[in-house]
VOBA-918684 format. One record per residue (C-alpha): residue number from 0; y, z, x; residue in three letters. Coordinates in steps of 0.02 Angstrom, whole numbers, plus 50000, padded with zeros to 5 digits. Each point is the difference from the previous one (the first is absolute). Example, Ala and Ser with C-alpha at 12.3 -4.5 7.8 and 13.67 -1.06 7.14 Angstrom:
<rs>
 num    py    pz    px residuo
   0 49775 50390 50615     ALA
   1 50172 49967 50069     SER
</rs>
This chain:
<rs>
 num    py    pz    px residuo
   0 54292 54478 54678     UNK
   1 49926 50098 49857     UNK
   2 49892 49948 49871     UNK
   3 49999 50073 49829     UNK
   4 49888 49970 49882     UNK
   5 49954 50062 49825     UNK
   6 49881 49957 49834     UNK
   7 50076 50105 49877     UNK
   8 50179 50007 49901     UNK
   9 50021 50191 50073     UNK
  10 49972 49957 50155     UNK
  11 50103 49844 50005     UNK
  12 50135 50120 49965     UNK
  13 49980 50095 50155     UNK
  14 49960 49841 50120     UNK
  15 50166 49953 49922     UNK
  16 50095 50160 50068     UNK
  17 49937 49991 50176     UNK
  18 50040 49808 49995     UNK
  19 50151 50059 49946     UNK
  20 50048 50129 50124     UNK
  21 49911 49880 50167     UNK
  22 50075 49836 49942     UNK
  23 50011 49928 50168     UNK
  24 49799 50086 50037     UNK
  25 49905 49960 49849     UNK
  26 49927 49858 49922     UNK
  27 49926 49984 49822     UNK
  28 49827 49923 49977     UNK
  29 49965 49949 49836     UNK
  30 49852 49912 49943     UNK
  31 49806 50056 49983     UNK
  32 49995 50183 50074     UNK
  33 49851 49935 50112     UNK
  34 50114 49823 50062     UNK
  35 50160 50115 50022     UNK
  36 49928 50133 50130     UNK
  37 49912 49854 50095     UNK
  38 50155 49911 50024     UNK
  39 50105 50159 50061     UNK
  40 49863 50079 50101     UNK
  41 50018 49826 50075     UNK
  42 50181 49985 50029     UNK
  43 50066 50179 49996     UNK
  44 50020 50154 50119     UNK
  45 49952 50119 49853     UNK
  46 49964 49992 49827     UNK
  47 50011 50114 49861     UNK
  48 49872 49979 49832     UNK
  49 50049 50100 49824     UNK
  50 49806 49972 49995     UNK
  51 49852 50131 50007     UNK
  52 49936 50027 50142     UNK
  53 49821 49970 49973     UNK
  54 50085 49818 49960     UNK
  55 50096 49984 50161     UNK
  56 49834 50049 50100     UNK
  57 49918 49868 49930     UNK
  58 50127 49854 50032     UNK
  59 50067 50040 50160     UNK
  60 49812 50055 50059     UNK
  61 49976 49817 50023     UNK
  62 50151 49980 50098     UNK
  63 49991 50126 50120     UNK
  64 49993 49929 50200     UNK
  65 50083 50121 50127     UNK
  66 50093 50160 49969     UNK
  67 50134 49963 50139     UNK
  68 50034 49851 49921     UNK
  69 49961 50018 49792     UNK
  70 50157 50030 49918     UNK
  71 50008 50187 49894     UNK
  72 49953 50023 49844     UNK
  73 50058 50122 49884     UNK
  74 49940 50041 49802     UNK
  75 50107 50072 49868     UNK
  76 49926 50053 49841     UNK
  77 50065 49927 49841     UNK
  78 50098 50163 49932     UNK
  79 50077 49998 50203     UNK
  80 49939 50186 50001     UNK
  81 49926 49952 50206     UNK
  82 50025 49909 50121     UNK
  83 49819 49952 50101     UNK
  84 50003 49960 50194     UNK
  85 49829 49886 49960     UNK
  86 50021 49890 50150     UNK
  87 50065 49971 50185     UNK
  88 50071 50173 49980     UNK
  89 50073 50024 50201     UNK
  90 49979 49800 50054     UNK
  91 50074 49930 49849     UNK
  92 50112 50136 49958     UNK
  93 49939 50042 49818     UNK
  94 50005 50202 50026     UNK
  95 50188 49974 50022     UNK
  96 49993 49864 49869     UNK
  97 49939 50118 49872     UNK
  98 50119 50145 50039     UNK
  99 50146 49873 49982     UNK
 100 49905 49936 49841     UNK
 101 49992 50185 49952     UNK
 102 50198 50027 50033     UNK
 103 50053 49858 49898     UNK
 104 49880 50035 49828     UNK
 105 49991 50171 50004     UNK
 106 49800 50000 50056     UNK
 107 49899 50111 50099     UNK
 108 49976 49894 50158     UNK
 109 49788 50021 50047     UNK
 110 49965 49994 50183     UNK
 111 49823 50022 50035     UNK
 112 50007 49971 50203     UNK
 113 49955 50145 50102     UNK
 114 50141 50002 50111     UNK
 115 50133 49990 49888     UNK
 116 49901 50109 49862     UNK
 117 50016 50160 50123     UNK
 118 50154 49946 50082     UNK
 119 49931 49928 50166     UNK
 120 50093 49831 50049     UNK
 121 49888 49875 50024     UNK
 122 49993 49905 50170     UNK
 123 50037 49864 49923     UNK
 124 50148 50055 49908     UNK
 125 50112 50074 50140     UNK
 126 50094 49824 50037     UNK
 127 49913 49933 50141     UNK
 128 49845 49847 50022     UNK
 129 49842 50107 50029     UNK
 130 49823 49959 50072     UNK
 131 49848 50055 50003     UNK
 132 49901 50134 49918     UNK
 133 50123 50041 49862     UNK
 134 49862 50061 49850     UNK
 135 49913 50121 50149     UNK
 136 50151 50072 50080     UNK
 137 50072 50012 49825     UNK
 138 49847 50132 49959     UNK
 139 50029 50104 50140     UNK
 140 50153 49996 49943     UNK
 141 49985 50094 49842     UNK
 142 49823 50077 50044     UNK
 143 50104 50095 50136     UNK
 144 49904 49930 50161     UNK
 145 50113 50025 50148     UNK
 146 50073 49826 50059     UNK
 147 50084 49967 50144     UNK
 148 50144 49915 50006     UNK
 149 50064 49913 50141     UNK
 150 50160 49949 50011     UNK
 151 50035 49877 50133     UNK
 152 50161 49953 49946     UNK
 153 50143 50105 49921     UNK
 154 50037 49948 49833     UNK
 155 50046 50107 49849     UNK
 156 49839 50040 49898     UNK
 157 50003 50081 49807     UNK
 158 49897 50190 49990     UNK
 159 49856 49970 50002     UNK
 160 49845 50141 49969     UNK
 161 49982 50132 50140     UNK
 162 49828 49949 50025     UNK
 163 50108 49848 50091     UNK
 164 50034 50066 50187     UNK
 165 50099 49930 50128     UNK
 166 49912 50027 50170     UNK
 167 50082 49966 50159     UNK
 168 50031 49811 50024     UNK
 169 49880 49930 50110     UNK
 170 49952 49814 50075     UNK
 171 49951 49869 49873     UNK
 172 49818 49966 50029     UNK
 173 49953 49813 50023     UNK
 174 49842 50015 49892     UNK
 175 49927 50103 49876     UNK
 176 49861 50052 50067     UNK
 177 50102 50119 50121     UNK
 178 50060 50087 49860     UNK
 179 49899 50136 49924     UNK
 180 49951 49991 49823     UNK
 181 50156 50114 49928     UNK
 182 50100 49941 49847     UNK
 183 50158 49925 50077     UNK
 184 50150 49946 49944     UNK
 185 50106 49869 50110     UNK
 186 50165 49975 49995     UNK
 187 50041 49863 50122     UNK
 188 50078 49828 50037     UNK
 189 49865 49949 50122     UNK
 190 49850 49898 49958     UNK
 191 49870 50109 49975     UNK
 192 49828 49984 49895     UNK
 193 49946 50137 49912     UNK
 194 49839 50058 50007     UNK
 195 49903 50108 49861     UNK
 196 50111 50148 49936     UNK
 197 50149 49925 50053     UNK
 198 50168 49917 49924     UNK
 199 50144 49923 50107     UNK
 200 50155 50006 49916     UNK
 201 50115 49891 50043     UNK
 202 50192 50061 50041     UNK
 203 50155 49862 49971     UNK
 204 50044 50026 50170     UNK
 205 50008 49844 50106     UNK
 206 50163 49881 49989     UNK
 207 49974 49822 50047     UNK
 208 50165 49903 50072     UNK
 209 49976 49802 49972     UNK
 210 50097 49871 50064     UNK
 211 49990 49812 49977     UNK
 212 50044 49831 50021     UNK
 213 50080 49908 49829     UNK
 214 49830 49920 49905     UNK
 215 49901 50111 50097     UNK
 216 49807 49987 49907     UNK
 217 49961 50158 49886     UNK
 218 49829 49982 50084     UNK
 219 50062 49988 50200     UNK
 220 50109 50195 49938     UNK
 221 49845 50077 49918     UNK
 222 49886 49961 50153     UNK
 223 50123 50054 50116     UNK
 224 50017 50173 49918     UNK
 225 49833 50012 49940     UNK
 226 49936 49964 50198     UNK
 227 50121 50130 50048     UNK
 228 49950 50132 49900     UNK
 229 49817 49952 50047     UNK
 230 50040 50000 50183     UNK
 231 50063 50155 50000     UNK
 232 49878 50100 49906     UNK
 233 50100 50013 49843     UNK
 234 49971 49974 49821     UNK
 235 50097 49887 49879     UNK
 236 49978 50116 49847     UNK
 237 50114 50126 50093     UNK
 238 50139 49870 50035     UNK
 239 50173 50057 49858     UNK
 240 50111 49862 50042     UNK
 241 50054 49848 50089     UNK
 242 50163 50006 50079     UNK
 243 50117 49866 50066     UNK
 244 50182 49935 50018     UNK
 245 50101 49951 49857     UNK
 246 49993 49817 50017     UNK
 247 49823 50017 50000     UNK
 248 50003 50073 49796     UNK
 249 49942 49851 49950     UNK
 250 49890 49914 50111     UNK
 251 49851 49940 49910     UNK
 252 49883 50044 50165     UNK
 253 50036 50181 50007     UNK
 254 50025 50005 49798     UNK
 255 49827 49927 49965     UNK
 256 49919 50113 50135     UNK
 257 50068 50152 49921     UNK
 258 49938 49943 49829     UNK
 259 49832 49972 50071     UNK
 260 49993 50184 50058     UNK
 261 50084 50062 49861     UNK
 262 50153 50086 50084     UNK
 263 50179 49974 49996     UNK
 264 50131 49915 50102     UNK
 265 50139 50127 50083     UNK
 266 50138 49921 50088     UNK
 267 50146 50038 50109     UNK
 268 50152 49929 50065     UNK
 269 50004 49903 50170     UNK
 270 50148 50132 50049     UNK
 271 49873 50158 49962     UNK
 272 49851 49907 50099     UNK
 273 50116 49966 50149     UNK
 274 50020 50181 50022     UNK
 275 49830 50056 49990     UNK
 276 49926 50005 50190     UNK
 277 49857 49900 50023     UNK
 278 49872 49975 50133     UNK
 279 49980 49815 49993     UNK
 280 50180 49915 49960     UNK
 281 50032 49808 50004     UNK
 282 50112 49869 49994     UNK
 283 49934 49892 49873     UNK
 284 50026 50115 49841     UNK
 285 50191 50047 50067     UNK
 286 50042 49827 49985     UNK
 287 49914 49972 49826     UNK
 288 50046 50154 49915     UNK
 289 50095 50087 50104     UNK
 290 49898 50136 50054     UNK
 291 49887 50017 50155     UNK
 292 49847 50079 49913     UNK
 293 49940 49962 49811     UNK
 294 49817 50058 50028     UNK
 295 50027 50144 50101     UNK
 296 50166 50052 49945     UNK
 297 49958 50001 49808     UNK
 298 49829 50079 50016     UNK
 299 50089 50153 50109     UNK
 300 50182 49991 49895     UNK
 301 49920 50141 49879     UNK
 302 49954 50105 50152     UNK
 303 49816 50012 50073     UNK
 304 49849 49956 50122     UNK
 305 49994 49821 50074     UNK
 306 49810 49996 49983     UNK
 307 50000 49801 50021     UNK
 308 50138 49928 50090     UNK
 309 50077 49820 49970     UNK
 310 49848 49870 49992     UNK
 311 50009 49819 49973     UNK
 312 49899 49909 49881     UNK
 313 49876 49871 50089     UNK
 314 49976 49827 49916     UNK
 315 49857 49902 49998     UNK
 316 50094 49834 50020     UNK
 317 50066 50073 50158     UNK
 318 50189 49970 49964     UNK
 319 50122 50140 49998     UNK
 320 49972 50160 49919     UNK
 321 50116 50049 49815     UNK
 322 49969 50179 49982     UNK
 323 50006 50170 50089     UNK
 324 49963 50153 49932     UNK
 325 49981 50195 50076     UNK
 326 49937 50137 49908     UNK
 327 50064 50202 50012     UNK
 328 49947 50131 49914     UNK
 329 50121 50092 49915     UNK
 330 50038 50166 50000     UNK
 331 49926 50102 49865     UNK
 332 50174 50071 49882     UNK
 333 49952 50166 49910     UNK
 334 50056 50018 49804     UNK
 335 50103 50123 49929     UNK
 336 50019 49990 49826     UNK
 337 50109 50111 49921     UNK
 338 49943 50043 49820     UNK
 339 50084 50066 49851     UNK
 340 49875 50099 49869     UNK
 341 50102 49990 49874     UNK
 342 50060 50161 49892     UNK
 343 49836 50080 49983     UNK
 344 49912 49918 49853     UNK
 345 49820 49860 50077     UNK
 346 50053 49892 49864     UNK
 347 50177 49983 50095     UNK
 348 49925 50005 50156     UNK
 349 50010 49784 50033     UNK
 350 49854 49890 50029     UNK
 351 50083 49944 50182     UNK
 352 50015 50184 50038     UNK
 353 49811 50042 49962     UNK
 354 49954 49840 50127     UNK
 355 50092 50074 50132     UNK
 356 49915 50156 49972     UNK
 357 49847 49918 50014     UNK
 358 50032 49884 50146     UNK
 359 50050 50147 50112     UNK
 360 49906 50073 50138     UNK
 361 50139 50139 50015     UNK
 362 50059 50092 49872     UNK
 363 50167 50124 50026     UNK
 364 50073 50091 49869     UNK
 365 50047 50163 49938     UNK
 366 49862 50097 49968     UNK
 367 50046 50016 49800     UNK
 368 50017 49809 49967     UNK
 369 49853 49977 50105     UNK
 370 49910 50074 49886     UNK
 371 50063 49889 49861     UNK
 372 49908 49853 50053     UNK
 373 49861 50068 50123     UNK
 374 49892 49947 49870     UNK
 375 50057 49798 50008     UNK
 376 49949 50025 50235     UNK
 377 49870 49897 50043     UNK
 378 49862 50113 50083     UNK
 379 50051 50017 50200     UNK
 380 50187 50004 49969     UNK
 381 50074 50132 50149     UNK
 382 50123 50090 49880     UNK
 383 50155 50081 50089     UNK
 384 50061 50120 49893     UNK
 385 50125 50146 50028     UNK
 386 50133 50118 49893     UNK
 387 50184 49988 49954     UNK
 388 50143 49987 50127     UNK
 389 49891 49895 50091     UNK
 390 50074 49813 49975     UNK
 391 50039 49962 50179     UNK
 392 49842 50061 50053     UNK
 393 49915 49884 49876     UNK
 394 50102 49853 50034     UNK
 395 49961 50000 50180     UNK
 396 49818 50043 49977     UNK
 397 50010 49836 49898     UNK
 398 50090 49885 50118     UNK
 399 49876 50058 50129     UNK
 400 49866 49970 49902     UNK
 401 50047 49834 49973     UNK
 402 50060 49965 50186     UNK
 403 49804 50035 50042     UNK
 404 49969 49852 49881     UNK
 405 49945 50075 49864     UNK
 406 50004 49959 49806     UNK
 407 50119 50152 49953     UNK
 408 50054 50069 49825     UNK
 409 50150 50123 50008     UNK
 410 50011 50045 49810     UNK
 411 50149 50077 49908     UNK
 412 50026 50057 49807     UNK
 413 50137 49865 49894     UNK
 414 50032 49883 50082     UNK
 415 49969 50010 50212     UNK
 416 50182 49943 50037     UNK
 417 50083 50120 49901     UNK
 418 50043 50187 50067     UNK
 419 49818 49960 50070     UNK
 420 49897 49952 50158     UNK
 421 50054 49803 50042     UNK
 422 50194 50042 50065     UNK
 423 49928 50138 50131     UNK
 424 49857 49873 50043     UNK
 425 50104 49857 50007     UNK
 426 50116 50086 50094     UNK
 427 49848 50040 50143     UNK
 428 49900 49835 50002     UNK
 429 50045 49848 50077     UNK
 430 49941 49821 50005     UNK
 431 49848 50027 50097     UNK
 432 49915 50030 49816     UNK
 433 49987 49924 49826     UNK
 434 50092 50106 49877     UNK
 435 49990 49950 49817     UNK
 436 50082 50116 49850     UNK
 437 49908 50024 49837     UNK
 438 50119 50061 49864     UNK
 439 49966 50123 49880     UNK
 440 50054 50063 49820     UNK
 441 50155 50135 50063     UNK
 442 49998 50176 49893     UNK
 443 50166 49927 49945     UNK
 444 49921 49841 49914     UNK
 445 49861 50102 49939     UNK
 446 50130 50109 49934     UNK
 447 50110 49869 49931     UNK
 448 49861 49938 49890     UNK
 449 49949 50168 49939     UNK
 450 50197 50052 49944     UNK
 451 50012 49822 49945     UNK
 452 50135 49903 50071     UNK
 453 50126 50098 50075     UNK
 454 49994 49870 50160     UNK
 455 50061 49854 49886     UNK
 456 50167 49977 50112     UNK
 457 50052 50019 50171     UNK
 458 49919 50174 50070     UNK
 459 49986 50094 50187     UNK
 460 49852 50107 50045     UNK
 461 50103 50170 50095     UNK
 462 49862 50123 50107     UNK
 463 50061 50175 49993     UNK
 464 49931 50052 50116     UNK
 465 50094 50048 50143     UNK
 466 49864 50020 50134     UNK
 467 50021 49842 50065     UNK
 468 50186 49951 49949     UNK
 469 50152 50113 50000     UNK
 470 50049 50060 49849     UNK
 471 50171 49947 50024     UNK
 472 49926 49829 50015     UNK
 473 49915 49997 49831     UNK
 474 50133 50091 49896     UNK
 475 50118 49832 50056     UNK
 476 49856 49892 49939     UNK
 477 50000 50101 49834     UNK
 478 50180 49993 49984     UNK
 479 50001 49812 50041     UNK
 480 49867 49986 49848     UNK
 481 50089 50105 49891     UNK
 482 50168 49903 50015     UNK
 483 49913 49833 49983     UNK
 484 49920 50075 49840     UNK
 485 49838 49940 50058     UNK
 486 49814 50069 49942     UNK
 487 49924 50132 50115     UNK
 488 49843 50033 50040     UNK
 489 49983 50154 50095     UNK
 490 49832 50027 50134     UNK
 491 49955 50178 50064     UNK
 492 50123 50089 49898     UNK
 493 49950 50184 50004     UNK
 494 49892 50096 50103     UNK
 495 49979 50184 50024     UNK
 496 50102 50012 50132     UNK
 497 50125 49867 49955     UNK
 498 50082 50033 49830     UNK
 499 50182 49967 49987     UNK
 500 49979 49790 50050     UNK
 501 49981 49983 49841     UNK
 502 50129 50097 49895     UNK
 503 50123 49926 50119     UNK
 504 49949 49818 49971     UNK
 505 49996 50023 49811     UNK
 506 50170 50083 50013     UNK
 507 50070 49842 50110     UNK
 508 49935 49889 49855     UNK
 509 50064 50094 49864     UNK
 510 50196 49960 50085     UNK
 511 49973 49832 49930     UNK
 512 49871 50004 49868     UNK
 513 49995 50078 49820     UNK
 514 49907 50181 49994     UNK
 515 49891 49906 49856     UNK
 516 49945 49848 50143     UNK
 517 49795 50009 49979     UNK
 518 49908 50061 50148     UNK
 519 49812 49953 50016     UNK
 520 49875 50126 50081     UNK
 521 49828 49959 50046     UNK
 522 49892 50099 50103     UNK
 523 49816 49911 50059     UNK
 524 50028 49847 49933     UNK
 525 49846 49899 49954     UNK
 526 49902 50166 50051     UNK
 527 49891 50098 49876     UNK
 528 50118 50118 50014     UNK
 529 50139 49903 49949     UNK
 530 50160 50067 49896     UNK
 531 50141 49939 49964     UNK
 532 50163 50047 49880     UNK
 533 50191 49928 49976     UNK
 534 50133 50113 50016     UNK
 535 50178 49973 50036     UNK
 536 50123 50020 50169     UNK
 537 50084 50181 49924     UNK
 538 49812 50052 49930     UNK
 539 49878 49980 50141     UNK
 540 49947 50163 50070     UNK
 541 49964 49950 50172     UNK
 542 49880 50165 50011     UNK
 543 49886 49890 49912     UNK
 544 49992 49870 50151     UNK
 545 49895 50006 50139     UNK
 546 49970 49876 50149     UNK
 547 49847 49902 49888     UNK
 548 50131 49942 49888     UNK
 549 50112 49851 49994     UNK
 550 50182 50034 49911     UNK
 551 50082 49831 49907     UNK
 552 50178 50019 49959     UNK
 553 50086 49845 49896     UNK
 554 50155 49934 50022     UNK
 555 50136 49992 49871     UNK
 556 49923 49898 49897     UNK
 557 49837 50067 49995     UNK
 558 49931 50074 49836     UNK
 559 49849 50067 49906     UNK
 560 49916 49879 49885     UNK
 561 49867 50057 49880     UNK
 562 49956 50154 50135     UNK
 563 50005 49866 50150     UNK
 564 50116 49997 50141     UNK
 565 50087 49809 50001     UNK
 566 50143 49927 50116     UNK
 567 50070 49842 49931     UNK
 568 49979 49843 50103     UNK
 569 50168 49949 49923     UNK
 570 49930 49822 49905     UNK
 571 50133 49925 49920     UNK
 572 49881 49977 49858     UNK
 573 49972 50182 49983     UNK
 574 50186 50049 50001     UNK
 575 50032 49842 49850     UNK
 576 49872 50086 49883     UNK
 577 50084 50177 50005     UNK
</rs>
């Protein structure tokens, strides 16, 4: 929950618009300014004060404990001109409160943390529990000390700065003192205690299957796994999930547990887990829920390494035991997002895109819409770059990427899923990775809003382009178009060495559409070189078109309204009033 608090009318109005746009997030605090942030530093995650911040220092000053476990505090200034990161800026989450602040009221977010301020993530930003000498390692990070960084398990990492090596993996020492006194950088699922200059990070990597009896104690489950993970030299901050059979969901045992360690519940059917080969099968869960492994057979259903095979809890009462449990580690999944920049302009360029951007460890592209957002990198992103004609070359750089379990970014301009990278790259991965699709602002939109709304009824994008698609192919799909007296958007229509596409297309359309139907032209939309001008299907001089431009043709009903291109929706309302 956030807290918002303010002393003043003006900023009362702009707690009220973030209370407003988070109604199921924030809480209003009203009262004396000094009773009202007690209360939500109290009871809340984060707060945010309309207050200065000379006042905020002084009544949360009092307050303060433990920055892992102080909630975030962000200051806004009473004309909402910035948005101040004051407290708990990485732990409590107030330098991504403040940019969210920022989005919402127009303010200049203020992030004062040294990591983010130069674009370094912090270690305790990248997703995962972390020990050990976070402020030291943190400084070598940005001082540019070389660190060493060992990972001992495979799990996808963001970029990080190339001061940050990767040495050969070696054995995990069992005490710091064998170690010498090198910055290092963990990443691991074992337990290990860091010594000076070093962080363990620790991966979601380990699965554990539970099974047990009906009223099974919360406390006799958490033992059991916590024993386990113990036993084998494994630590609980690295465990993602519990997993067991479906008519386990709702056990209050395994539930509770789970709470306890703050993880979820995954379950699966008694039909999956009877298929998934297990070293330890028994009777006794095939005749209660019809499976012969719940432990084993849920922990390995998602695929992995039995690190901990089936083990029985032991009761101090001596009667029988009511849980099992096994633990694997899972196999690390690479990510392959597929990213649409949008139509050239930052300010279409979406906030989800820009995280992807920054969450990457690989970056492939071609090299002219790399260069768009090279700026929003984080320092240590590998960049893959290369020219036109070279699609399939990027899309299976990028699948590969990602199949070595890496955070990949495989950018394209508009939107990435149309005439763009995510069909060839979908087309070459698999599920052996995460994909996830980021859409973008397509130079038709951008177009659209510039012409003004020519897009207002049904409408087909057409490439004319015929590298990829015969053109008898196309010239159907423009005759199909034309005789359905649908709105056209036309991709790629000219090129030096491709310039009768589009006096043919025009020609098809003008079989079944008036000589006077408007035709919108933009070329760069949203660029600083933008242009755009209405003509009409009989006027456009096609000379004038080259591949940067995107060519709207209306339908019948299309028409030119105070010098803007608008198709009809066809409201009854609107045809009533003529």
């Amino acid at each position: 929950m956030i807290g918002l608090i303010s002393a003043t009318a003006a900023g009362a109005a702009a707690r009220d618009r973030l209370a407003a746009a988070w109604p199921t997030r924030a809480r209003v605090y009203d009262g004396s300014v000094g009773d009202a942030v007690r209360r939500a530093f109290g009871e809340c995650d984060q707060v945010v004060c309309f207050l200065a911040t000379g006042a905020v220092v002084r009544l949360v000053a009092p307050l303060l404990s433990d920055k892992a476990s102080d909630p975030g505090v962000v200051c806004v200034d009473e004309a909402g001109r910035f948005a101040v990161s004051l407290v708990g800026g990485h732990g409590g989450g107030a330098n991504e409160l403040a940019r969210e602040v920022g989005e919402l009221l127009g303010a200049e977010p203020v992030v004062t943390t040294a990591t983010d301020a130069v674009g370094v993530p912090g270690l305790d930003t990248l997703g995962f529990p972390v020990e050990g000498d976070v402020a030291g390692v943190s400084r070598a990070m940005l001082d540019g000390e070389p660190i060493a960084l060992e990972a001992l398990v495979s799990w996808p990492l963001p970029a990080l700065p190339s001061n940050v090596g990767s040495p050969a993996l070696e054995a995990v020492p069992t005490r710091p003192a064998q170690r010498d006194e090198r910055y290092r950088i963990f990443l691991t699922d074992r337990v290990l205690e860091p010594a000076d200059h070093e962080v363990v990070l620790r991966p979601p990597s380990l699965v554990v299957g539970v099974g047990a009896s009906k009223g099974a104690p919360v406390d006799e489950v958490l033992g059991l796994v916590q024993d386990a993970l113990r036993d084998a030299g494994l630590s609980v901050k690295s465990v993602a999930e519990f997993a067991t059979v479906d008519a386990k969901a709702e056990e209050p045992g395994i539930v509770g547990a789970a709470e306890r360690l703050g993880v979820p519940v995954v379950t699966y059917g008694a039909e999956e887990l009877a298929g998934v080969e297990v070293p330890n099968p028994s009777d006794a869960p095939l005749a209660a829920v019809g499976t012969p492994s719940v432990a084993e057979a849920a922990a390995l259903a998602g695929g992995g390494e039995l690190l901990v095979p089936k083990r029985k809890s032991v009761r101090a009462d001596g009667q029988p035991a009511m849980a099992t449990c096994a633990v694997v580690r899972r196999v690390a999944r690479g990510r392959l997002a597929v990213v649409g920049l949008g139509p050239g302009a930052r300010d279409l360029l979406t906030p989800r895109a820009k995280a992807e951007l920054r969450r990457a460890s690989v970056l492939v592209g071609l090299d002219q819409y790399v260069d768009q957002i090279r700026d929003l990198l984080r320092p240590g992103t590998r960049v893959l770059e290369s020219g036109l004609g070279a699609e399939e070359e990027r899309a299976r750089t990028a699948v590969a990427e990602a199949r070595r379990g890496q955070a990949v970014a495989l950018i394209g301009s508009g939107d990435a899923g149309v005439y763009a990278m995510a069909s060839p790259a979908l087309a070459e991965a698999s599920d052996d990775i995460d994909v996830v699709g980021v859409p973008g602002v397509t130079a038709a939109l951008a177009a659209a809003a510039i012409l003004g709304a020519p897009l207002g009824h049904d409408h087909v994008s057409i490439s004319l382009s015929d590298l990829h698609t015969p053109w008898e192919v196309i010239e159907r799909r423009v005759r199909a178009a034309a005789e359905a007296d649908i709105v056209v958007t036309f991709y790629n229509p000219r090129s030096r060495g491709r310039d009768w596409q589009l006096p043919k297309a025009l020609a098809i359309l003008g079989e079944h559409r008036e000589p006077t139907t408007p035709v919108g032209v933009v070329r760069n939309a949203s660029r600083p070189d933008e242009s755009s001008r209405l003509s009409t299907l009989s006027g456009l001089d096609p000379a004038t078109v080259d591949m940067m431009t995107v060519v709207t043709v209306g339908n019948t009903a299309t028409r030119e309204v105070a010098g803007r291109m608008v198709t009809p929706r066809g409201y009854r309302w609107q045809e009533e009033a003529k």
